[in-house]
Backbone as CSV, one residue per row, in Angstrom:
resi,resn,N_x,N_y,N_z,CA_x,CA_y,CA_z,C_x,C_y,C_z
1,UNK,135.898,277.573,90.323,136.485,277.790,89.017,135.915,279.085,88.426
2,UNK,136.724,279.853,88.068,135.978,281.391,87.314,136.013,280.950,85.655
3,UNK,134.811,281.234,85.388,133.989,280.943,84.000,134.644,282.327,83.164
4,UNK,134.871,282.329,81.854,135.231,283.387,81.208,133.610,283.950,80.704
5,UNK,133.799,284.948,79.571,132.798,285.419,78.831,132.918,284.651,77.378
6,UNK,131.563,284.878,76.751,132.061,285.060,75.211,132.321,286.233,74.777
7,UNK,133.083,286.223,74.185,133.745,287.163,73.371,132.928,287.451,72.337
8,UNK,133.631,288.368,70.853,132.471,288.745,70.071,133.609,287.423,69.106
9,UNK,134.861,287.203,69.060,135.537,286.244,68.456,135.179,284.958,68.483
10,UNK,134.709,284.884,70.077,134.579,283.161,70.233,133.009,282.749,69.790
11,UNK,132.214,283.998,69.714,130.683,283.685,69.056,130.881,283.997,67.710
12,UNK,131.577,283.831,67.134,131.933,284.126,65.516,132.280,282.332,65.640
13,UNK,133.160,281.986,66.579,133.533,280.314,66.572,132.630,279.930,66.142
14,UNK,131.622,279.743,67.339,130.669,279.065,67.738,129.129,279.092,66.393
15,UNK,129.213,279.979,65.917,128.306,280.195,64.902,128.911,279.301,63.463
16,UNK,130.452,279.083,63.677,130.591,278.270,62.536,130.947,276.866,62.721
17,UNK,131.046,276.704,64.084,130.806,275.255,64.919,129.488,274.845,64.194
18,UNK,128.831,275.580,64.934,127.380,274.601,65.004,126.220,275.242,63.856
19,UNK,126.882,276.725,63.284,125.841,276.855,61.652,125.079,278.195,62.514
20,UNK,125.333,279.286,62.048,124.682,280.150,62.401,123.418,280.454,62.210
21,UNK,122.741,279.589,61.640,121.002,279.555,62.172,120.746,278.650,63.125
22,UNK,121.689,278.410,63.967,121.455,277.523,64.702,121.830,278.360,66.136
23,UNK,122.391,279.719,65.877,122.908,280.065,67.371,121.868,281.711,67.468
24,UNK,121.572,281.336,68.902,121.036,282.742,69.300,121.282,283.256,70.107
25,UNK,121.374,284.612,70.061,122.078,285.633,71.099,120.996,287.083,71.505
26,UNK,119.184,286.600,70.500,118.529,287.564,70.704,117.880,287.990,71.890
27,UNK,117.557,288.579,72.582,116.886,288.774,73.979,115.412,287.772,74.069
28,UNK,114.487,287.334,73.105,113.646,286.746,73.432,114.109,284.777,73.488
29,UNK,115.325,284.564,73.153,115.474,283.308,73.310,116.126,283.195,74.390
30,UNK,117.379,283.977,74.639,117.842,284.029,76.435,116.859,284.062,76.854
31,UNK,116.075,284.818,77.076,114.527,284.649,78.014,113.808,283.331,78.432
32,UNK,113.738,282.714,76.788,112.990,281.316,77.088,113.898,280.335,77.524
33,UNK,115.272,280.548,77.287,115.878,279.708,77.569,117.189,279.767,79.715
34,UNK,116.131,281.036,79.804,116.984,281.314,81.025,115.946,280.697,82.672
35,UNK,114.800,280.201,82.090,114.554,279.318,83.545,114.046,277.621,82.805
36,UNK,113.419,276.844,83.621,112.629,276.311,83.468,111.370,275.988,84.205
37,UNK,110.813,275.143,84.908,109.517,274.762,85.586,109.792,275.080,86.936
38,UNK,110.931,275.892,87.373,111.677,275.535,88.944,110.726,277.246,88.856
39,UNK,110.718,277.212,90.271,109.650,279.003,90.530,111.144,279.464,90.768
40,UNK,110.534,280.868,90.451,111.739,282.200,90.959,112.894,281.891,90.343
41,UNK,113.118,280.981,89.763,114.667,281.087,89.355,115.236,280.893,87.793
42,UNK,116.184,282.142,87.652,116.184,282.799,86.272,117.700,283.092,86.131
43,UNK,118.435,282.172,85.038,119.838,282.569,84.930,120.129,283.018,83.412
44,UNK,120.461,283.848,82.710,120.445,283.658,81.384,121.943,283.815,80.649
45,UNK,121.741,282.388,79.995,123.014,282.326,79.008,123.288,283.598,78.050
46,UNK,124.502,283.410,77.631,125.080,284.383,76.726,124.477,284.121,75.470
47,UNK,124.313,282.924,75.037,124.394,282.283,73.732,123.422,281.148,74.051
48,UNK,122.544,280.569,72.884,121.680,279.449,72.995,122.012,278.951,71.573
49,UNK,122.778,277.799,71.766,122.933,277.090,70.653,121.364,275.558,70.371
50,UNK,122.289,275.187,69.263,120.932,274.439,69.088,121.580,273.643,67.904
51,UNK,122.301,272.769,68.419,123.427,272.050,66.829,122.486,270.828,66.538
52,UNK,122.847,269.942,65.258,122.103,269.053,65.093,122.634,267.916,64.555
53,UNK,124.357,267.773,65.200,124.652,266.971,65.203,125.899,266.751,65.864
54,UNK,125.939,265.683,66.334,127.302,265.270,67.409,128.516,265.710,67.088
55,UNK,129.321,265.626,65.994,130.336,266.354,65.798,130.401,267.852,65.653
56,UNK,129.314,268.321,65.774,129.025,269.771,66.095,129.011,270.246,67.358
57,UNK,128.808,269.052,68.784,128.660,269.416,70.050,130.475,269.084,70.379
58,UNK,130.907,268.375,69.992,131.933,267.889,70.261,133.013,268.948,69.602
59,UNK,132.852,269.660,68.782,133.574,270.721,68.594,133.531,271.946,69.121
60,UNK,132.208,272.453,69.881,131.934,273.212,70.397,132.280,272.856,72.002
61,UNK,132.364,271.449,72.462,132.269,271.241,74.291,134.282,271.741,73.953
62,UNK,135.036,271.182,73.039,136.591,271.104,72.988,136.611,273.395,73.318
63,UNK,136.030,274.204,71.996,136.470,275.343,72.166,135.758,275.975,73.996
64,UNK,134.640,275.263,74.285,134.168,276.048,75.549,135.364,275.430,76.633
65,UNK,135.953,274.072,76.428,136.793,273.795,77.820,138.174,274.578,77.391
66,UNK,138.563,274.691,76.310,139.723,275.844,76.508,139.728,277.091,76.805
67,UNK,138.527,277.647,76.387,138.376,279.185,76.889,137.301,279.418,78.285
68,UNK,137.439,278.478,78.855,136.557,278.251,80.049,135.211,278.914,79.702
69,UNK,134.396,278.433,79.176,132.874,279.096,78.777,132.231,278.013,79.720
70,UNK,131.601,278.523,80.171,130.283,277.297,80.934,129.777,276.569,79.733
71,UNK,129.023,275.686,80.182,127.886,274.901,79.006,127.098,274.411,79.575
72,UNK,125.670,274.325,79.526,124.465,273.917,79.981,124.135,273.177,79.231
73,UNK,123.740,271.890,79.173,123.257,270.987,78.287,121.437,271.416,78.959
74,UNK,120.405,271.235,78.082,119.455,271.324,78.278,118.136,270.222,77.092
75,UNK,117.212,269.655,77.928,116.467,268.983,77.035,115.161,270.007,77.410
76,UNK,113.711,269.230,77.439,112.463,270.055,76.966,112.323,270.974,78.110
77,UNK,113.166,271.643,79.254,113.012,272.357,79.818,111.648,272.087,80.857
78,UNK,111.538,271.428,81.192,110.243,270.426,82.067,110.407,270.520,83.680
79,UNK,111.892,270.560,83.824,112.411,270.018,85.008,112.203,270.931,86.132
80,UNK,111.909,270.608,87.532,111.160,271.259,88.254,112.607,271.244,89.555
81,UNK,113.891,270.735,89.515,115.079,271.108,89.774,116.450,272.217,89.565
82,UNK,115.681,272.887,88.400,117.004,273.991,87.952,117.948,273.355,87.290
83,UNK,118.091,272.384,87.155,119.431,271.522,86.474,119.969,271.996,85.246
84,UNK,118.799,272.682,84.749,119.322,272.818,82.900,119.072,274.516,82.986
85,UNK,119.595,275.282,84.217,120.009,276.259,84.156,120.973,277.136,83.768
86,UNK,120.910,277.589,83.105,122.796,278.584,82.898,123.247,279.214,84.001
87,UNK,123.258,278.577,85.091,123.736,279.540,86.286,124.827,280.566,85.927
88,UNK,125.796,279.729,85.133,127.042,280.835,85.094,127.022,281.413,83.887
89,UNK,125.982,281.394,83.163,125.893,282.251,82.057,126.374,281.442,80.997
90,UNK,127.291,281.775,79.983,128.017,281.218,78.887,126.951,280.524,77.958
91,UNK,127.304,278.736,77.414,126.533,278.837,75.950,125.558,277.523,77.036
92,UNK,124.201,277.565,76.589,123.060,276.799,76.673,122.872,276.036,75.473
93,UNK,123.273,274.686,75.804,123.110,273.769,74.646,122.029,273.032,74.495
94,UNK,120.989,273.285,73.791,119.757,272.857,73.588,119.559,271.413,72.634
95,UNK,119.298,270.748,73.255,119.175,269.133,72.662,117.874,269.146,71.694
96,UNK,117.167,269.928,71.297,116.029,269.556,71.000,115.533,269.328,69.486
97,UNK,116.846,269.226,68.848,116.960,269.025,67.724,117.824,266.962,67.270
98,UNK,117.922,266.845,68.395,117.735,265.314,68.491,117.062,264.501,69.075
99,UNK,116.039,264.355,67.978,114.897,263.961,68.175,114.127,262.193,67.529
100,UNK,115.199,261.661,66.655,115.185,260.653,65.910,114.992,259.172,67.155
101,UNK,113.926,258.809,66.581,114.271,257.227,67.794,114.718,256.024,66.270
102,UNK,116.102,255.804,66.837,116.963,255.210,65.812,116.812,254.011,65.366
103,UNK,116.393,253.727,66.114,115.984,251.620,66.973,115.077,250.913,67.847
104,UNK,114.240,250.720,67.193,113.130,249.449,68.317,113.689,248.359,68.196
105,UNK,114.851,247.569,68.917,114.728,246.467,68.814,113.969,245.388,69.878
106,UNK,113.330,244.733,68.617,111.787,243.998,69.471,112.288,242.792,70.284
107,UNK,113.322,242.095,69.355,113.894,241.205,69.752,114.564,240.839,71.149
108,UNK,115.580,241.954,71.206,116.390,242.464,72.297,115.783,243.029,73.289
109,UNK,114.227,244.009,73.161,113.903,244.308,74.102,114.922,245.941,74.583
110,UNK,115.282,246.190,73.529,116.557,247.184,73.429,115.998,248.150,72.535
111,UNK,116.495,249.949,72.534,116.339,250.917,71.894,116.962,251.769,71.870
112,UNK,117.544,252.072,70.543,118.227,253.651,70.578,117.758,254.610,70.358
113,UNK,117.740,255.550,71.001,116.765,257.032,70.742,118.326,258.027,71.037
114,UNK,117.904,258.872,70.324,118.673,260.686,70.529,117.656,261.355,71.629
115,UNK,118.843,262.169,72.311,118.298,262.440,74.110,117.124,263.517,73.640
116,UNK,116.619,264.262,72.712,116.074,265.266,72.396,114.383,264.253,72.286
117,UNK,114.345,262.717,71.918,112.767,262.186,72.031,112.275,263.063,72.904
118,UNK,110.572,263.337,72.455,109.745,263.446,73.682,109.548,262.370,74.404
119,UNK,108.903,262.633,75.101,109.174,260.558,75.937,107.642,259.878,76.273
120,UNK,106.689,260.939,75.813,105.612,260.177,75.320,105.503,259.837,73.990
121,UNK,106.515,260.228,72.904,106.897,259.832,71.409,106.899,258.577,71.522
122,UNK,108.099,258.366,72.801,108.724,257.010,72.768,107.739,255.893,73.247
123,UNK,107.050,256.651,74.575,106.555,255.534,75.023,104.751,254.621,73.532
124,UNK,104.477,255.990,72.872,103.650,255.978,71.793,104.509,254.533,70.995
125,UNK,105.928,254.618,70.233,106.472,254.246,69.544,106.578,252.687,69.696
126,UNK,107.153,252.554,71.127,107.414,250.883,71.464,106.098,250.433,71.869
127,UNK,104.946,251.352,72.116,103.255,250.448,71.843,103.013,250.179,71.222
128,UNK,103.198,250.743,69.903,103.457,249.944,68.674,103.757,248.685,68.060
129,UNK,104.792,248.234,68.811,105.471,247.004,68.818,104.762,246.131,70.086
130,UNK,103.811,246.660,70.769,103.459,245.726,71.433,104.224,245.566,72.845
131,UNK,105.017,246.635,73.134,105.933,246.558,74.480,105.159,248.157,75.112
132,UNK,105.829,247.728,76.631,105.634,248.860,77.835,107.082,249.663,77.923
133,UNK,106.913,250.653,78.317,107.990,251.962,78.353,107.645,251.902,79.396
134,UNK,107.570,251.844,80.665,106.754,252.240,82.221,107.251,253.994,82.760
135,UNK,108.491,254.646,82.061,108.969,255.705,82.672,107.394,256.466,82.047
136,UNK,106.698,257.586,83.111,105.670,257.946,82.710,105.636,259.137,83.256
137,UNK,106.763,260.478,83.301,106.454,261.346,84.320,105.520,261.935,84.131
138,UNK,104.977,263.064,84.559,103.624,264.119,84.659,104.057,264.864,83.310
139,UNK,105.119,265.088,82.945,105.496,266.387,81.455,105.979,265.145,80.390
140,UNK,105.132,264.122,80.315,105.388,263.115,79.131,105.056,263.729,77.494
141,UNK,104.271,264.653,77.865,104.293,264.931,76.701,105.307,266.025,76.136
142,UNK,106.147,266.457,76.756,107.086,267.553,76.437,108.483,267.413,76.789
143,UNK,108.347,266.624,77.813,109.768,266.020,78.360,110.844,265.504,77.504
144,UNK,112.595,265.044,77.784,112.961,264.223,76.998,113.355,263.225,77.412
145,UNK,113.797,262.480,76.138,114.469,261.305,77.349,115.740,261.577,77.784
146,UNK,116.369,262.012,77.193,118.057,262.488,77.769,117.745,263.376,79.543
147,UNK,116.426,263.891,79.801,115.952,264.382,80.593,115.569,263.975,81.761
148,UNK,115.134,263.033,81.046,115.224,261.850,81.669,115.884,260.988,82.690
149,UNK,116.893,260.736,81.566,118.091,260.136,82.661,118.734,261.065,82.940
150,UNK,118.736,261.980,83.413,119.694,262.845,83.969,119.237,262.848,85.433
151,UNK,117.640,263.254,84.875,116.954,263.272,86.800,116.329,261.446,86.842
152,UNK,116.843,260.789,86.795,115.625,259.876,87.192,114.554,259.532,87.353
153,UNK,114.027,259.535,86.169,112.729,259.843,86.020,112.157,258.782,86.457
154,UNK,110.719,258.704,87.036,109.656,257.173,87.089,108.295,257.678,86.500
155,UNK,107.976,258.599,87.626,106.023,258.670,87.560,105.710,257.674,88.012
156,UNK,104.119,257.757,88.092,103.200,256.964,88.757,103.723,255.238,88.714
157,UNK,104.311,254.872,87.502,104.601,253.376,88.215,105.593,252.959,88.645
158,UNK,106.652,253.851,88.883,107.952,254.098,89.460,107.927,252.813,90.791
159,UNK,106.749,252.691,91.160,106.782,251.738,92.752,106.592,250.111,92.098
160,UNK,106.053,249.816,90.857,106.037,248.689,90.198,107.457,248.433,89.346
161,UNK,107.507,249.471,88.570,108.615,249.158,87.329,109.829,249.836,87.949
162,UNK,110.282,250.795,88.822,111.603,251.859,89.155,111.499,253.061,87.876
163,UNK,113.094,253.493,88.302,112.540,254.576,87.408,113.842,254.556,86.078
164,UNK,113.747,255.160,85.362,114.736,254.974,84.178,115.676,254.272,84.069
165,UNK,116.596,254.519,85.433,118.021,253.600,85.739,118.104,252.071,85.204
166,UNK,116.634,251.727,86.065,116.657,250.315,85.363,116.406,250.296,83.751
167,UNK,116.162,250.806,83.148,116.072,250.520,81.749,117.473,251.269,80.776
168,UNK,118.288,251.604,81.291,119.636,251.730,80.839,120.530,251.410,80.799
169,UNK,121.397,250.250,79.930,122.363,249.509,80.045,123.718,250.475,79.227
């Protein structure tokens, strides 16, 4: 599939999509936002958004699939796979502004979090309540959970508890 560019029109969109302090196009944020933990490998988006709320991504995923823009969803940038690379350039959508854990329910044994948690937040949060989180990777403290489930996360007790899958219904 051939990816278009942004335009200087469609980043005029996109700045009133998602709030123009929210979008960057300066050379030191492409930078941070053009690898992660993977060695040697460096792709950099056009644009690094950073919305902070769902009907803001959802207006922005509708204008990138009509004008064919790539989109990179990205959480704490941890990942030692390339996954949350901009290979093809276009807009890098940075989760890291959903960050709210919405719901401990103690009862249920159930929780809603926004994919942007750190995921030692979380696992901090439901100790609280007296429960185990077992997902424990090595970047717990920076990681997310949306990051999470994307790669399958476990860590060290991954061979007792599995790894995220099981805790996602």
């Amino acid at each position: 599939m051939a990816f278009n560019k942004i335009t200087t029109d469609l980043l005029d969109q996109i700045k009133i999509i998602i709030g123009a302090p929210n979008v960057f196009t300066d050379e030191e944020s492409l930078n941070t936002y053009s690898h992660d933990e993977t060695e040697d490998l460096k792709y950099y988006p056009e644009v690094v958004v950073k919305p902070t709320d769902a009907a803001a991504i959802s207006a922005l995923l509708k204008l990138c699939n009509e004008h064919h823009i790539p989109v990179t969803p990205r959480g704490g940038g941890t990942g030692l796979s390339g996954a949350a690379l901009p290979v093809y350039g276009g807009v890098l959508l940075s989760m890291e502004k959903f960050k709210a854990i919405i719901e401990i329910d103690t009862e249920n044994l159930q929780a809603t979090v926004e994919p942007g948690v750190i995921t030692e937040d979380f696992i901090n949060a439901v100790g609280e309540h007296g429960l185990l989180y077992p997902v424990d990777p090595s970047s717990k403290g920076s990681c997310f959970i949306g990051g999470n489930v994307a790669h399958g996360s476990g860590g060290p007790r991954v061979v007792k508890y599995g790894t995220i899958r099981e805790y996602i219904f």
